[in-house]
DRENLO-433424 format. One record per atom (N, C-alpha, C): x, y, z. Coordinates in steps of 0.001 Angstrom, whole numbers, plus 524288, in hexadecimal, padded with zeros to 5 digits. Layout:
N
XYZ ...
END
This chain:
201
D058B55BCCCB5AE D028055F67CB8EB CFCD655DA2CB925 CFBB155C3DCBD31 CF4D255D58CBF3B CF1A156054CBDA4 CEE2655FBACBA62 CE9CF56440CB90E CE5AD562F8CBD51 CE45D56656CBF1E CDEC356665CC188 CDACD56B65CC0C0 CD736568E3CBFD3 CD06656C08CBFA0 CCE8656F01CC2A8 CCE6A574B8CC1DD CCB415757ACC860 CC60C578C7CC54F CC252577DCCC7CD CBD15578B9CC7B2 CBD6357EF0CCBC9 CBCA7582A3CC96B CBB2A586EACCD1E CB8D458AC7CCADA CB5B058ED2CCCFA CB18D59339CCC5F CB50159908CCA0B CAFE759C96CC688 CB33D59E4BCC54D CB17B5A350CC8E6 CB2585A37CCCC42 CAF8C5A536CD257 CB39A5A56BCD6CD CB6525A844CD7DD CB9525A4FECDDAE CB53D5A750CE282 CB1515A4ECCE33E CAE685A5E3CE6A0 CADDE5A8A7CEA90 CABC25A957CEF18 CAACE5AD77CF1A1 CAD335ACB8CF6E2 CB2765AA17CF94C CB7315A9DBCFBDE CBBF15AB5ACF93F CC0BD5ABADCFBC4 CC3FC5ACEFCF9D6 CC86C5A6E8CFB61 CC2FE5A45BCFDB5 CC66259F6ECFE5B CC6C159CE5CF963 CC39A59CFFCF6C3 CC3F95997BCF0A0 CC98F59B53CED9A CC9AF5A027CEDE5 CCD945A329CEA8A CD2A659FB7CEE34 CD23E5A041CF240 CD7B059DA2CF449 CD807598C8CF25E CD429595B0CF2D5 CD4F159042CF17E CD70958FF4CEC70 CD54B592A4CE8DF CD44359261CE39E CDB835942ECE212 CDE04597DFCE510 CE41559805CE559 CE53A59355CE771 CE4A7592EDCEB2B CE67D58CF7CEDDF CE74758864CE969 CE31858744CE6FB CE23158333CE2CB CE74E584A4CDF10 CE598588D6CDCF5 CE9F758B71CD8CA CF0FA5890CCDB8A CF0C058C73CDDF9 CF67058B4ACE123 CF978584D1CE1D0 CF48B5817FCE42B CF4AE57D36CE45D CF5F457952CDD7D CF30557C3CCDA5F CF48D57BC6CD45A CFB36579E9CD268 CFA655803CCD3F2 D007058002CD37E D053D57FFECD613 D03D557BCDCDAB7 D088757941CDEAC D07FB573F1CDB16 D028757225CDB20 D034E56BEDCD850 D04E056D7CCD262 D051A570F2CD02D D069757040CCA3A D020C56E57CC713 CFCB8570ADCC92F CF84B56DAECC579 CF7115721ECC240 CF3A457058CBFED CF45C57451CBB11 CEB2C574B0CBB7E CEB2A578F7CBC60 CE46357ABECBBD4 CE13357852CB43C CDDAD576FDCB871 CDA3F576DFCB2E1 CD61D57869CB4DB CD2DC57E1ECB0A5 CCEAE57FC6CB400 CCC19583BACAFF0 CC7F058435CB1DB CC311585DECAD3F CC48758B6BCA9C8 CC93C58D7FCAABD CCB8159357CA750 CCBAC598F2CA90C CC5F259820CAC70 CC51459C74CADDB CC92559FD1CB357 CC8935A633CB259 CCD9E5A707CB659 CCAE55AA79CBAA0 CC53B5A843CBB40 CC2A85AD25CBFDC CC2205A995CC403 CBF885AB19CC8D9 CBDF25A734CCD43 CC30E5A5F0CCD34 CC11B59FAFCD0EB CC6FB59B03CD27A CC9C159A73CCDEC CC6BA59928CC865 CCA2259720CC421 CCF5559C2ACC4F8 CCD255A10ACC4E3 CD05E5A419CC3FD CD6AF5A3A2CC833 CD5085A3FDCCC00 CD7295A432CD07D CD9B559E4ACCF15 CD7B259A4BCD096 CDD48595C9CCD6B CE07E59624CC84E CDCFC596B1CC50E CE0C359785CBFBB CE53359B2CCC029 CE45259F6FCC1D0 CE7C35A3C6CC24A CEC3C5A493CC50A CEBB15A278CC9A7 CEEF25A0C0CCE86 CF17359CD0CCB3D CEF775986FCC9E5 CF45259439CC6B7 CF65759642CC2B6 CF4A659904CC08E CF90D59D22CBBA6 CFBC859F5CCBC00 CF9F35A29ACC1DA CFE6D5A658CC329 D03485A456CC690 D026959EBCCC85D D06A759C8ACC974 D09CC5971CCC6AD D086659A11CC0C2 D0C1959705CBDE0 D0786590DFCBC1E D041658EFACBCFD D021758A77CBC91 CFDA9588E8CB77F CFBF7584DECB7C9 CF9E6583F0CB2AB CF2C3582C2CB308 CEFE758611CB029 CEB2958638CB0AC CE7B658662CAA60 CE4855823ECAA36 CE47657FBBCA512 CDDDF581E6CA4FD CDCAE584B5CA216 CD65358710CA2DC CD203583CDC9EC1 CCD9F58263CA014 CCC39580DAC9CED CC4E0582F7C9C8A CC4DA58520C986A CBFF358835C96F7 CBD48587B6C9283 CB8605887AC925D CB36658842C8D6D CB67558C3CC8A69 CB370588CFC865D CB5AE58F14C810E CB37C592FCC82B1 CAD10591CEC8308 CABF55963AC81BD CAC9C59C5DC850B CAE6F5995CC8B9C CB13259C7FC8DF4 CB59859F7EC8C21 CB9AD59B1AC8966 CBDBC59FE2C8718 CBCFA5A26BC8312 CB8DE5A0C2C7F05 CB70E5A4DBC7B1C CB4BD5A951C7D8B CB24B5AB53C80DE CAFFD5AF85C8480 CB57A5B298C86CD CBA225AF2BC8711 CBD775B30CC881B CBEE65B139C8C79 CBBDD5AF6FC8F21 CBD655AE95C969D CC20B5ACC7C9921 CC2675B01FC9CB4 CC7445AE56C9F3A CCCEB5AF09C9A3E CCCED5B28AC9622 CCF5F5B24CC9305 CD5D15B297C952D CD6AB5B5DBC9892 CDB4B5B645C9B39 CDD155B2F4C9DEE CD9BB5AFC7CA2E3 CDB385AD93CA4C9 CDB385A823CA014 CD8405A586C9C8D CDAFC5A1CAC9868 CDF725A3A8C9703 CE0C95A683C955C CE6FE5A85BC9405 CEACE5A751C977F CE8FF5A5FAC9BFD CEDDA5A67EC9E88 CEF8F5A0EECA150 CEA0D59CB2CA013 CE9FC59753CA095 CEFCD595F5C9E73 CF08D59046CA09B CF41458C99C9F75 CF34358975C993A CED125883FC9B31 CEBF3584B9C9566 CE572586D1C9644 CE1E9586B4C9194 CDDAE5893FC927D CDB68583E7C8E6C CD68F580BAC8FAA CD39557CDBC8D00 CCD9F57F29C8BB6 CCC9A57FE5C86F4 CC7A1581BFC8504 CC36D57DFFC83DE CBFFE57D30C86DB CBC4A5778DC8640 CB81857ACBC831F CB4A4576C1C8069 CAF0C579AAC7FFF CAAFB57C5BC836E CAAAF57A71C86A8 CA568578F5C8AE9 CA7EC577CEC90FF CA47F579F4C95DB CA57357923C9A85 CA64E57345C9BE8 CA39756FE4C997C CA2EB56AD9C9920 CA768568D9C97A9 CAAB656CB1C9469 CB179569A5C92D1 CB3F356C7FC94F4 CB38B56FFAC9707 CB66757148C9B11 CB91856DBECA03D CB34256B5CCA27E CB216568E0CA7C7 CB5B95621DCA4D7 CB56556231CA046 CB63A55E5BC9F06 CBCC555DEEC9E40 CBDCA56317C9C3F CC497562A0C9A9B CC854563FDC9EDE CC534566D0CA353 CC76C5676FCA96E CC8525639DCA992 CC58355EF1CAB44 CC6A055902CACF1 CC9615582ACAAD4 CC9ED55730CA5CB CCCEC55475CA24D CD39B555C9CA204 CD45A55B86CA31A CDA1555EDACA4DC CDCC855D50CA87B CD8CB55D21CADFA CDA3B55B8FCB2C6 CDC0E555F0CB481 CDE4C5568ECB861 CDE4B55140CBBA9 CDC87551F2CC2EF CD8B3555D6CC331 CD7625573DCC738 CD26255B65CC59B CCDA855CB8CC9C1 CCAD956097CCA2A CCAD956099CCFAF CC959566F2CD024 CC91D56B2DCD4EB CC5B156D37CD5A7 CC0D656D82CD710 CBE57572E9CD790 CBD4957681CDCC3 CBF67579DECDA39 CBFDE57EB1CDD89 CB9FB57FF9CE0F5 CB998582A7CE66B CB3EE5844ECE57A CB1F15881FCDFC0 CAC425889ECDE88 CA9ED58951CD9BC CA5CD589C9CDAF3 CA49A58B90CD66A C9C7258AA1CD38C C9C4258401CD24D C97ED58510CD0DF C95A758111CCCDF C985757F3ACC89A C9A055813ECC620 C9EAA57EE7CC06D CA43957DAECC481 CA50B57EACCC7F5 CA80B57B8BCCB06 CA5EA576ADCCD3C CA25757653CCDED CA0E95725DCD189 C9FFE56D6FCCBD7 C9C96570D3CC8AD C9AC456DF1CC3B9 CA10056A0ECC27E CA58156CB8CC168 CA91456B70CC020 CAC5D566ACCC2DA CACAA567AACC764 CAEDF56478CCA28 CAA5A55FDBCCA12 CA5D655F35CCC16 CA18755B15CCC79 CA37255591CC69D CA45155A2ACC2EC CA2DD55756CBD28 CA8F255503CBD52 CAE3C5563ECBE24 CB2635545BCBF95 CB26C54F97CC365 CAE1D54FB3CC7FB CADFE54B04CCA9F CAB46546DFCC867 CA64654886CC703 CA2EE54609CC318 CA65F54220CBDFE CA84854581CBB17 CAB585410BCB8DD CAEB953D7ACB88D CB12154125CBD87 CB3C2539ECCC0AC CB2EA53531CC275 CADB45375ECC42B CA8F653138CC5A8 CA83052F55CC021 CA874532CACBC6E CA81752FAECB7F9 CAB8952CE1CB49B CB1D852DF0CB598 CB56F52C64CB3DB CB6C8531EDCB008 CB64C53426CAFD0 CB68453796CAAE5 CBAD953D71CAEBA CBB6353C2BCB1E3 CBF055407DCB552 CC34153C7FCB7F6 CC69353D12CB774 CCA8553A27CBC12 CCCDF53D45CBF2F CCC1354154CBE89 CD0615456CCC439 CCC2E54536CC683 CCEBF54832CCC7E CCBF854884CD1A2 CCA2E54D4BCD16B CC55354F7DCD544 CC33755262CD759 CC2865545ECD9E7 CC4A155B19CDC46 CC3FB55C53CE199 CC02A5622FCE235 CBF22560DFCE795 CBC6756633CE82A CC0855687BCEA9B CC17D56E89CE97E CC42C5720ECEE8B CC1C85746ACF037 CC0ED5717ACF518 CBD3657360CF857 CBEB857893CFB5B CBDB957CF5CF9ED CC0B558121CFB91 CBCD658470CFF5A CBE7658470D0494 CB91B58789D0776 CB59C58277D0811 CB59757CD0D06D7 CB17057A8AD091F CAC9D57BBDD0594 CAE8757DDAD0003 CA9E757F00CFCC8 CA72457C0ACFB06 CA93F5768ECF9FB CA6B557305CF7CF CA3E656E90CFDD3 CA436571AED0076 CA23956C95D0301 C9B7A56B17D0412 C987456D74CFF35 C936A56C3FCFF00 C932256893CFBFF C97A7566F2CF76C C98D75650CCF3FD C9B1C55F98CF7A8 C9DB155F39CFAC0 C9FD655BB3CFD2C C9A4A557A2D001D C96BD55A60D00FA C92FC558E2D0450 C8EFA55507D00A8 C901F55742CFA24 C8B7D555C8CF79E C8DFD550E8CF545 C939D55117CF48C C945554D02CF2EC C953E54841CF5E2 C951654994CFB46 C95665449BCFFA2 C900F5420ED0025 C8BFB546DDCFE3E C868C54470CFD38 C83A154344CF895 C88C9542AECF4D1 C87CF53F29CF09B C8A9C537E3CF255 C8CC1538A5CF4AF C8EFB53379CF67B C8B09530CFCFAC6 C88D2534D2CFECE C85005333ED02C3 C7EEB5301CCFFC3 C7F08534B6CFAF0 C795F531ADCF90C C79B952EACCF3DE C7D4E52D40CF419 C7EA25282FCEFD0 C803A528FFCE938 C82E952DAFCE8DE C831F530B6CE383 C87C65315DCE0FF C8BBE53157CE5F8 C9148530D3CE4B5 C94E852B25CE787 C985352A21CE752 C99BD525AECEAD7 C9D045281FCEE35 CA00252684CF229 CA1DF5288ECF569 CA6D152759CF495 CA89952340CF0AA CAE095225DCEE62 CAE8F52917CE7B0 CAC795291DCE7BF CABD352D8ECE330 CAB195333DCE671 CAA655338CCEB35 CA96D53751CEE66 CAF2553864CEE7D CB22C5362FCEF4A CB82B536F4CF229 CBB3853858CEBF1 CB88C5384ECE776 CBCBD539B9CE2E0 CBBE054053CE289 CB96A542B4CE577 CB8E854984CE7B6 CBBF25498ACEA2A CBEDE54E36CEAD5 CBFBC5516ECF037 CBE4355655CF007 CBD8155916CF4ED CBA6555D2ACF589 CBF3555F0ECFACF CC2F1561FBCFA9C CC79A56380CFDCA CCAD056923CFBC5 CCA8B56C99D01D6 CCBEF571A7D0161 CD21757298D01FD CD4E956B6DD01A8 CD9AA56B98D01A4 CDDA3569EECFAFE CE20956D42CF9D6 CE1EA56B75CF37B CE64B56642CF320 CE88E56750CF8AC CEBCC5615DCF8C6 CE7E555B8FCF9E6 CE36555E0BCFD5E CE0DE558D2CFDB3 CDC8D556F4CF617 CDB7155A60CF44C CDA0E55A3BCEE56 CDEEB556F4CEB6A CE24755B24CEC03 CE7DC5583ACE97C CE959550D4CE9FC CE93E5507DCF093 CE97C54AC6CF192 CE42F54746CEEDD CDF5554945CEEAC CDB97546B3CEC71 CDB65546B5CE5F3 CDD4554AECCE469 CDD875490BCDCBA CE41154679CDC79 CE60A545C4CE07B CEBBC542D8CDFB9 CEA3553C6CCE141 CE7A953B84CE3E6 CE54F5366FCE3C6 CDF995343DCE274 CDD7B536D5CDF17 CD8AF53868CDE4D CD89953330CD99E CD4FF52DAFCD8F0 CD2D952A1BCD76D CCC5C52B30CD582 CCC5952C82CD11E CC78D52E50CCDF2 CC2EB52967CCEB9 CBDCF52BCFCD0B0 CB9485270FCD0DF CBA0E520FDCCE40 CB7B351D97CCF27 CB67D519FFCCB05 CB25151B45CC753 CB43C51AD8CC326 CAF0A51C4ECC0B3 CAA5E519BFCC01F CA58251AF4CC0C3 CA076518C7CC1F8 CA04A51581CBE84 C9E8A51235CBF77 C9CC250CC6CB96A C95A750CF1CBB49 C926B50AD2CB8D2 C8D0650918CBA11 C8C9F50490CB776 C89CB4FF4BCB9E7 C87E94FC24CB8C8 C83E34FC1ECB474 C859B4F699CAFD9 C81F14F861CAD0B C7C024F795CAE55 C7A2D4F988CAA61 C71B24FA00CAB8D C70CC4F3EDCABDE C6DBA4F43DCB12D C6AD04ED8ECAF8F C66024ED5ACAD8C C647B4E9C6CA9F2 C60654EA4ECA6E0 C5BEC4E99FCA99F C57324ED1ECA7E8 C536F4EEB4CAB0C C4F7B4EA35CAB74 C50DB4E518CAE7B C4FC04DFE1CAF56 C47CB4E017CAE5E C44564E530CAF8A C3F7E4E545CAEC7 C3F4C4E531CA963 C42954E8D0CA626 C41CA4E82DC9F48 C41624E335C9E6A C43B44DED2CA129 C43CA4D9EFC9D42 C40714D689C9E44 C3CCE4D7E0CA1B1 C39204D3F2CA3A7 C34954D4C1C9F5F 
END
């Protein structure tokens, strides 16, 4: 079974299109037989996916700070997880998502969505991620995001071969076809330092 990551808010924002999508995703879960890996929590989207894949039988693997579950949170909905992973820190969190998965998603979101997914692409340029990356672009939400990163390639910051290891698509079969043939960056090398030819004069 496929694990995949999804990055989402604990917010279902202010459409009722997200909430659909956010079933859609779920549903789509569990036609492919993948199994959720996702931050624990059961309010917002998290809620609305986790729940929907539980209640139709499927497997959703939560993974949360202690000190969240020492506070109690989400105590019910952890109970009712598949498998529940207790990291120290948000930082091992972001870290043991990756590490579970063989795919990330992010849903529209806040900021710890966006944070999340960015740092998932980020370490693929670095070698340190090998699954693929998608946006679901749901509503066309991300497409300010689409704009900025075509103008990281325009002004010389990203390459335009590393541009294409994203997708940003409001379709889950066209996502699907891209982490099914999905070829992780090369990883960056740098030339070593040449010696600072004025020191030696």
């Amino acid at each position: 079974m496929k694990r995949i990551a999804v990055y989402c808010g604990a917010s279902t924002g202010n459409h009722p299109i997200y909430t659909q999508a956010a079933i859609q995703l779920a549903d789509w879960f569990i036609e492919n037989h993948y199994e959720l890996i996702y931050g624990g929590g059961g309010v917002g989207l998290m809620g609305v996916i986790s729940n929907r894949i539980l209640a139709k039988g499927g497997q959703v693997h939560g993974v949360m700070p202690k000190q969240l579950v020492d506070r109690g949170a989400e105590s019910a909905q952890l109970a009712a997880l598949s498998a529940l992973t207790v990291v120290a820190d948000m930082s091992e969190r972001k870290a043991k998502m990756m590490q579970l998965s063989t795919g990330c998603i992010a849903m529209p979101g806040g900021v710890g969505t966006l944070e999340e997914i960015i740092q998932s692409f980020s370490w693929a340029r670095l070698g340190d991620n090998p699954n693929p990356c998608a946006f679901y672009n749901v509503n066309n939400y991300y497409q300010p995001l689409i704009t900025m990163f075509d103008q990281m390639v325009t002004a010389g910051f990203l390459s335009a071969e590393d541009r294409q290891k994203i997708i940003f698509s409001d379709s889950l079969s066209t996502i699907q076809q891209f982490m099914a043939t999905y070829v992780p960056p090369r990883v960056r090398t740098y030339p070593e330092s040449q010696p600072n030819k004025s020191a030696s004069r």
